[in-house]
N, CA and C atoms as an extended XYZ file, in Angstrom:
327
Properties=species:S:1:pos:R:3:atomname:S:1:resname:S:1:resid:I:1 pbc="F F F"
N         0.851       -1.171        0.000 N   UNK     1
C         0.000        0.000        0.000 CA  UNK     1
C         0.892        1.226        0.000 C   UNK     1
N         0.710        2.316       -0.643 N   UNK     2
C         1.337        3.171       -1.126 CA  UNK     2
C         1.174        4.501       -0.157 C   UNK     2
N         1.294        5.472        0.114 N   UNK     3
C         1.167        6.753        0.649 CA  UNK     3
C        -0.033        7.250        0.137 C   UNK     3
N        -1.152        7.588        0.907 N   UNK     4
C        -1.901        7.751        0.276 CA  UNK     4
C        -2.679        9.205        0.355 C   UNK     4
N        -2.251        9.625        1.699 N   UNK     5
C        -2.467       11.161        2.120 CA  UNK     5
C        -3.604       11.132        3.233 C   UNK     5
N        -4.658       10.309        3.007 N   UNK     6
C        -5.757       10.060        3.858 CA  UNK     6
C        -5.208        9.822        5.218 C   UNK     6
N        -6.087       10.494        6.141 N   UNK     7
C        -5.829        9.630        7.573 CA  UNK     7
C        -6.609        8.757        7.906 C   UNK     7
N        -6.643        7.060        8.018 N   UNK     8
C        -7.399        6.002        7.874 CA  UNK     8
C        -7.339        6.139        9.696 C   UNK     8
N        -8.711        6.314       10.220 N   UNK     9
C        -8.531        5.608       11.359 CA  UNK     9
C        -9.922        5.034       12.020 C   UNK     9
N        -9.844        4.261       12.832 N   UNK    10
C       -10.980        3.390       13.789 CA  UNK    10
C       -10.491        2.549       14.721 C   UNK    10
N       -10.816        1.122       14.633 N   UNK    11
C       -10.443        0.411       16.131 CA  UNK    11
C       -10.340       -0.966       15.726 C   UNK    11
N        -9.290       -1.492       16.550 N   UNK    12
C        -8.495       -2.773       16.325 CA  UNK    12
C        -9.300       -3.545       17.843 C   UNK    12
N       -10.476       -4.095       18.040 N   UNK    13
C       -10.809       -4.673       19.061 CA  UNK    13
C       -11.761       -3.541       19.499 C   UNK    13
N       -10.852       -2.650       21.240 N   UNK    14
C       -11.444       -1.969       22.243 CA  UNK    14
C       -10.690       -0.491       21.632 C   UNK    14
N        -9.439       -0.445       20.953 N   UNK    15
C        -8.433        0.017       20.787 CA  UNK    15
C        -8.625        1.359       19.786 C   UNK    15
N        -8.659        2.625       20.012 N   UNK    16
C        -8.614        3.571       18.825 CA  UNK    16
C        -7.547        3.210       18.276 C   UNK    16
N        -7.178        3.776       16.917 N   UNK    17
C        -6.085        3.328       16.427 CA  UNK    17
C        -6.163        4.221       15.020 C   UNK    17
N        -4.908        4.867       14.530 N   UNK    18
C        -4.926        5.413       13.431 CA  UNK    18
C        -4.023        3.990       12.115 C   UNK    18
N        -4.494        3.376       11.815 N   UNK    19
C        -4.128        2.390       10.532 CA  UNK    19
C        -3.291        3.226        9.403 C   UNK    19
N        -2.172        2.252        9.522 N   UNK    20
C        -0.667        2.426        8.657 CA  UNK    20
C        -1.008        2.165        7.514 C   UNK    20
N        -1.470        0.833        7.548 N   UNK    21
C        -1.524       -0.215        6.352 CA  UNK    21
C        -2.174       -1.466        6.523 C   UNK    21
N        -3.312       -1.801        5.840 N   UNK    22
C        -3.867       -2.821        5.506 CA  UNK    22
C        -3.482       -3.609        4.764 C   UNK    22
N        -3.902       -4.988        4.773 N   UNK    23
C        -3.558       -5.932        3.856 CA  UNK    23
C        -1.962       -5.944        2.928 C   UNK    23
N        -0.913       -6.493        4.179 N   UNK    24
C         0.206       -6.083        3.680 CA  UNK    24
C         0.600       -7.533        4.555 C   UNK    24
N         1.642       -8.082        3.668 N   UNK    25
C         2.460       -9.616        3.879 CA  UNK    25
C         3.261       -9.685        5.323 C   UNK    25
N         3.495      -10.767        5.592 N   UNK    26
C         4.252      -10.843        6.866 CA  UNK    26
C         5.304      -10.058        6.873 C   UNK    26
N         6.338      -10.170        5.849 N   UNK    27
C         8.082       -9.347        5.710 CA  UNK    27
C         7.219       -7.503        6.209 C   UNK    27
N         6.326       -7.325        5.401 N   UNK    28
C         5.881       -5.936        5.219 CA  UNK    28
C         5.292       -5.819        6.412 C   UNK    28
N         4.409       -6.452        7.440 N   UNK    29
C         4.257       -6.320        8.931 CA  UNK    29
C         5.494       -6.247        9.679 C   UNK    29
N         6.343       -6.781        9.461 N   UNK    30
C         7.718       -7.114       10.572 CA  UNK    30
C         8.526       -5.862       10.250 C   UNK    30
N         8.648       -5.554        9.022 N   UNK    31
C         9.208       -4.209        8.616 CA  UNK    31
C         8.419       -2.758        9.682 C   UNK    31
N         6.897       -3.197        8.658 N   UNK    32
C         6.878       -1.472        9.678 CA  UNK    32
C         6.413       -1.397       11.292 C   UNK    32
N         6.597       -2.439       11.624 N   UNK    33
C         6.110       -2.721       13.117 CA  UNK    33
C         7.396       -2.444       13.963 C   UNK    33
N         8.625       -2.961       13.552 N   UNK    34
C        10.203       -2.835       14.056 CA  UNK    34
C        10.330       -1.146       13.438 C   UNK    34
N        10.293       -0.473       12.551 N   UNK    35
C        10.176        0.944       11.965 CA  UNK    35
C         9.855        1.436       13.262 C   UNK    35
N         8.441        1.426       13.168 N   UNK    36
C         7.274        2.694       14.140 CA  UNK    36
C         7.775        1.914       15.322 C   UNK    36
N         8.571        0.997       15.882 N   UNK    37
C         8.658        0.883       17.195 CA  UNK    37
C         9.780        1.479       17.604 C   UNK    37
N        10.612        1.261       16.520 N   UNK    38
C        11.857        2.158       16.569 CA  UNK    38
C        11.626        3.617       16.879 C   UNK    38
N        10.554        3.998       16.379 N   UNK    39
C        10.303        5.375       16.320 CA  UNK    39
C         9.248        5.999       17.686 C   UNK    39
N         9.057        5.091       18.267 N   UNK    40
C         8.736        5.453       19.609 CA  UNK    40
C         7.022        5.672       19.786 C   UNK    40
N         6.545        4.857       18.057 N   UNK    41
C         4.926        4.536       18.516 CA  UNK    41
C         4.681        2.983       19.245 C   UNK    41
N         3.320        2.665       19.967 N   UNK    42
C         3.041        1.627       19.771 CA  UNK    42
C         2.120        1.061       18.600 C   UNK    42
N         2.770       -0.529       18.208 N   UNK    43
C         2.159       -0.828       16.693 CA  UNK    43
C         0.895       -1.609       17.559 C   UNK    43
N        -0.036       -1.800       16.735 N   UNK    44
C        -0.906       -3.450       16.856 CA  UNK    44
C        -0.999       -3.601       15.954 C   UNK    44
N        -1.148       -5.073       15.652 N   UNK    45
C        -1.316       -5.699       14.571 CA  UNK    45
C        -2.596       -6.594       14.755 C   UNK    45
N        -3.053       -7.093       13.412 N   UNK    46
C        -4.354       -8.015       13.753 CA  UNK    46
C        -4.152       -8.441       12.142 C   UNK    46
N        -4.429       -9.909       12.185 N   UNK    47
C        -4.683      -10.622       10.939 CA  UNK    47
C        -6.071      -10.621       10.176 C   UNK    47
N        -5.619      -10.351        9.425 N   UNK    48
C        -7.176       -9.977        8.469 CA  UNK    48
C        -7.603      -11.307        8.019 C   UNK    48
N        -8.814      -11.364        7.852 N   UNK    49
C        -9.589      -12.705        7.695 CA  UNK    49
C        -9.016      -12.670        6.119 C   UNK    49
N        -9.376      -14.268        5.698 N   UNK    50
C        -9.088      -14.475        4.663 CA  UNK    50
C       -10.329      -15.239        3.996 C   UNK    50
N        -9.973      -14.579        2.589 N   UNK    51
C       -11.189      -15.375        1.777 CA  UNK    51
C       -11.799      -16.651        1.353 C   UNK    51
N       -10.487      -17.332        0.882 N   UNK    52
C       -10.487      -18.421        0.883 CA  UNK    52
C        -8.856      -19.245        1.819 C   UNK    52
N        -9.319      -20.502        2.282 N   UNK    53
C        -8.418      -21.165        2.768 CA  UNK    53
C        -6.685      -20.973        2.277 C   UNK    53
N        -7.060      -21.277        1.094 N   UNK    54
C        -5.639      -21.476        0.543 CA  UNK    54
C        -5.030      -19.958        0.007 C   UNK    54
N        -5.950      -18.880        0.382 N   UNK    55
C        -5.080      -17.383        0.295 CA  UNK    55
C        -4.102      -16.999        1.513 C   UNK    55
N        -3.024      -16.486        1.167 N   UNK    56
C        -1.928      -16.181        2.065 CA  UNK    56
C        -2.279      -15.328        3.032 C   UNK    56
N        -2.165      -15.464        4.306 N   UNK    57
C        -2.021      -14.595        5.301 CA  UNK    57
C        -1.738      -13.212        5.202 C   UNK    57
N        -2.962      -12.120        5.148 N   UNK    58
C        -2.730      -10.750        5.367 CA  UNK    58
C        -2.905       -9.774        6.964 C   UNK    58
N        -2.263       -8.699        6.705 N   UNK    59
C        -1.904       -8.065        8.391 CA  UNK    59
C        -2.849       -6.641        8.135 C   UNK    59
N        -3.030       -6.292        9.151 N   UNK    60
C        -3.456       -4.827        9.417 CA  UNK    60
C        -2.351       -4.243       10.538 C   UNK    60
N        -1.653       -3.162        9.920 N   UNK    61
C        -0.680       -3.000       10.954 CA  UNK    61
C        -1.359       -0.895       11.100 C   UNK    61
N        -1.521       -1.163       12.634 N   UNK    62
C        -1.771        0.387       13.285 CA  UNK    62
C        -0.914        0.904       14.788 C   UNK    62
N        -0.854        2.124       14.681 N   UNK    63
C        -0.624        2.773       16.052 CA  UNK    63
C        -1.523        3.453       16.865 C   UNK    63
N        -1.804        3.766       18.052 N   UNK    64
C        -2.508        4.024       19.040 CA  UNK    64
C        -2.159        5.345       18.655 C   UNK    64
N        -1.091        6.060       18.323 N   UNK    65
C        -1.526        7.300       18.526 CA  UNK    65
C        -2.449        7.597       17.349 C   UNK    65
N        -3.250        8.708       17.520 N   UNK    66
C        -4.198        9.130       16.673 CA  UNK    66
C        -3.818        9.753       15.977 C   UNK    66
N        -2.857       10.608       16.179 N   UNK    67
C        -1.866       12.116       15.676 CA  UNK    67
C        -1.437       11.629       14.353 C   UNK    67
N        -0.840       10.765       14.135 N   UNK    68
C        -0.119        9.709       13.511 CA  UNK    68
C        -0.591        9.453       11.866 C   UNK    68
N         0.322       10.344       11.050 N   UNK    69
C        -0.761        9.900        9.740 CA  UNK    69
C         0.946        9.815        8.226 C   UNK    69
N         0.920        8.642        8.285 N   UNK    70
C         2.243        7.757        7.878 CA  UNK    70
C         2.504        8.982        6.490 C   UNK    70
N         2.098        9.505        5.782 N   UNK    71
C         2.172       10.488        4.584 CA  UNK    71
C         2.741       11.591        5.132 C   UNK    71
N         1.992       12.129        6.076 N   UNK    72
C         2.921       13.754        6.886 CA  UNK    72
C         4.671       12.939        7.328 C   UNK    72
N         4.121       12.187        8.188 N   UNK    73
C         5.799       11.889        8.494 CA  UNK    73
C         6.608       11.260        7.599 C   UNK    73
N         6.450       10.770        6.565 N   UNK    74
C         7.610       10.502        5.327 CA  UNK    74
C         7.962       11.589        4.983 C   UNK    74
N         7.190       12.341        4.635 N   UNK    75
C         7.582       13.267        3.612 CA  UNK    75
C         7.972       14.419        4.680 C   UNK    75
N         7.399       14.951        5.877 N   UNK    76
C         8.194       15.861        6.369 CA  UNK    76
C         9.676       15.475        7.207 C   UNK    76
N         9.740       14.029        7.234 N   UNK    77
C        10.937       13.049        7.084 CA  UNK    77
C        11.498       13.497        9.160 C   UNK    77
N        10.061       13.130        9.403 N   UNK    78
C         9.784       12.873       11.154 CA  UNK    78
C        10.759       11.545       11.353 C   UNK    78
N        10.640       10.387       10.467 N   UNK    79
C        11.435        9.005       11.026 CA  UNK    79
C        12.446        8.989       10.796 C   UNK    79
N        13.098        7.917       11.603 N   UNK    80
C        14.392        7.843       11.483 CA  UNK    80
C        14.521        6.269       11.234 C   UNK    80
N        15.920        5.992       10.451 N   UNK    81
C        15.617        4.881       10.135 CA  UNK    81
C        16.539        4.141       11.359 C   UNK    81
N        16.787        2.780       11.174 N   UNK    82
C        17.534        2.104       12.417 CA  UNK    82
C        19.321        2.796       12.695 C   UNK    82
N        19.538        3.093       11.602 N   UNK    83
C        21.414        3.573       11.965 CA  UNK    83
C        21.102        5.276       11.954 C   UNK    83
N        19.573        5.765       12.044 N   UNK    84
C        19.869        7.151       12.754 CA  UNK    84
C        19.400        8.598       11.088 C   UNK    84
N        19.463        7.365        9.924 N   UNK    85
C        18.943        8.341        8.571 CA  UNK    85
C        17.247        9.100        8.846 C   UNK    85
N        17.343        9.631        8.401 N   UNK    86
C        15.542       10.010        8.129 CA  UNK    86
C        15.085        9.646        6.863 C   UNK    86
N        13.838        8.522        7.186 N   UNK    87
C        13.075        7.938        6.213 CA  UNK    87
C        12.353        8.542        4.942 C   UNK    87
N        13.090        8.193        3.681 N   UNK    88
C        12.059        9.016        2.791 CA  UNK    88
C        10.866        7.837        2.060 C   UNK    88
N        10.352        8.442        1.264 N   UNK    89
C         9.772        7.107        0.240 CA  UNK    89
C        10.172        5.818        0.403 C   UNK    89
N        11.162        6.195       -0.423 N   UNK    90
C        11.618        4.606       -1.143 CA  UNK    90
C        11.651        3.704        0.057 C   UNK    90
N        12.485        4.438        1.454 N   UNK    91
C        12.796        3.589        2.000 CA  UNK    91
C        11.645        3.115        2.966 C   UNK    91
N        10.782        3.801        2.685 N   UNK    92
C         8.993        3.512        3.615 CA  UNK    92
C         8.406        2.248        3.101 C   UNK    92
N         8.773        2.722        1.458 N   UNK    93
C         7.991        1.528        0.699 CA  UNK    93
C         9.022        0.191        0.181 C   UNK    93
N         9.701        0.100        1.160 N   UNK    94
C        10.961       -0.991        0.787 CA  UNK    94
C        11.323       -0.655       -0.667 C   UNK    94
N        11.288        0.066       -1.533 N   UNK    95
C        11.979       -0.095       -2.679 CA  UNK    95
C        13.479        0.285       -2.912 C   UNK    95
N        14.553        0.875       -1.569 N   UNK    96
C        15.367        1.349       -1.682 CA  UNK    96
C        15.780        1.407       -0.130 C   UNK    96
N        17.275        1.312        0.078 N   UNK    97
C        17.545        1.859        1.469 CA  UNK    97
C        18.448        2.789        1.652 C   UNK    97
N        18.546        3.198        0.329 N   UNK    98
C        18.875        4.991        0.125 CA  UNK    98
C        17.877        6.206        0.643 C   UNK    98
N        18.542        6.880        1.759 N   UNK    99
C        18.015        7.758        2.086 CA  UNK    99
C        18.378        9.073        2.275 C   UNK    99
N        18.586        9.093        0.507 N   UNK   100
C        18.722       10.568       -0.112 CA  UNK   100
C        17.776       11.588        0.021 C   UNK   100
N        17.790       12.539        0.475 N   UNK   101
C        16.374       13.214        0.852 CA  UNK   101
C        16.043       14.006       -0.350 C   UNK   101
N        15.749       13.516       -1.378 N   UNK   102
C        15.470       13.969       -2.697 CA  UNK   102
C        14.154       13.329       -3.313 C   UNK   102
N        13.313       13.883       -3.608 N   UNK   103
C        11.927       12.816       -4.068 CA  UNK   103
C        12.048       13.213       -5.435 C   UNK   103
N        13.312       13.486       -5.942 N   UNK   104
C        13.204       13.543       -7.922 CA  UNK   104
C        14.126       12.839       -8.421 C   UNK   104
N        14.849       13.006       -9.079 N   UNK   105
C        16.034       12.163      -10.001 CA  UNK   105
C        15.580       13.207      -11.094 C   UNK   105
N        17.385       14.007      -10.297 N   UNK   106
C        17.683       15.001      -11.839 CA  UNK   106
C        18.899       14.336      -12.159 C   UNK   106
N        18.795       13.420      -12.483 N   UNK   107
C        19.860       13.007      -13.340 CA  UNK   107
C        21.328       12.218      -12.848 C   UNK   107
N        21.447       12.678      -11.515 N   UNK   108
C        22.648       12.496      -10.893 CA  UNK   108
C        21.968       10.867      -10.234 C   UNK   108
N        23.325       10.029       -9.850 N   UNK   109
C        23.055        9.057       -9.498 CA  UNK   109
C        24.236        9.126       -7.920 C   UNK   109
């Protein structure tokens, strides 16, 4: 699930909760759950029902705080990653663990 700008939020059980990301794979739960814990939210997680038997296991991963809306803090680059970088894109959306604080490509590599 991509950045989406919306603030998704409701309740995991008893629990308010502002929701990171829905329907996202185990690697992609363990990722941003170790992230935002690093970063000094608490995560919950809850397994999303599945449709049929033989479909793979999906996660709902959220934080308790309400404040909390995963698009403001990438991009105003609030996180930090584990050795101390601040998180941009790429490295939110696993596609990179370059954390060049540049959201273009003029050319330079």
């Amino acid at each position: 699930m991509s950045l989406s700008g919306s603030h998704m939020f409701g309740s995991i059980e008893e629990t308010r909760v502002t929701f990171v990301e829905k329907g996202v794979s185990e690697d992609r739960r363990d990722f941003l759950k170790k992230l935002l814990e690093h970063n000094g939210f608490e995560v919950i997680l809850q397994e999303d029902k599945k449709k049929a038997e033989e479909d793979p296991q999906l996660y709902t991963v959220a934080v308790t705080d309400m404040t909390f809306n995963p698009t403001i803090w990438v991009y105003q680059r609030k996180l930090k990653t584990f050795d101390g970088h601040k998180v941009n894109q790429d490295y939110w959306e696993q596609r990179s663990t370059d954390t060049n604080p540049h959201y273009w490509n003029n050319g330079e590599k």
